[in-house]
Phi, psi and omega in degrees: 000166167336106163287342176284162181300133189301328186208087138009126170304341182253039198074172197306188158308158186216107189284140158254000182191173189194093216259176174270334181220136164005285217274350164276335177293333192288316171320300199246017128308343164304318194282315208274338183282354146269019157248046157082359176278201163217131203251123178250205177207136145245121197222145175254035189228058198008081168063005182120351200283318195274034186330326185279005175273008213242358197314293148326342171084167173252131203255148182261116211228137175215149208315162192290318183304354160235025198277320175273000173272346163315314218273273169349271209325301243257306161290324176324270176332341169243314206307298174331284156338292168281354197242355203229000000 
């Protein structure tokens, strides 16, 4: 589940993306938390024992007051992807 507080001083979580696995999602929380944001991973799959519960993806989550430099950074970043 979530580590962040269910409710924010700026509201709930906010996903910015919806990756296929843990370990992709573990990337770019990482990416967005080295530009300062702060970045979680939220999963339905008891703690990883249940993968296959994951059928919905794993979602990447950020306070609402950031969702849109989440957002930026993430296109900057496939925009990149595809050009190169």
């Amino acid at each position: 589940m979530v580590a962040m507080d269910a409710e924010d001083d700026d509201g709930p979580p906010v996903a910015v993306a919806v990756v296929g696995s843990r370990t992709e999602a573990d990337l770019i929380v990482g990416f967005l938390r080295s530009h300062g944001l702060g970045a979680r991973k939220a999963t339905d799959d008891a703690g990883g024992q249940e993968p296959q519960l994951q059928l919905d993806g794993v979602r990447v989550v950020v306070a609402a007051s950031e969702a849109d430099d989440a957002r930026r950074l993430l296109a900057e970043v496939e925009s990149e992807s595809s050009a190169g």
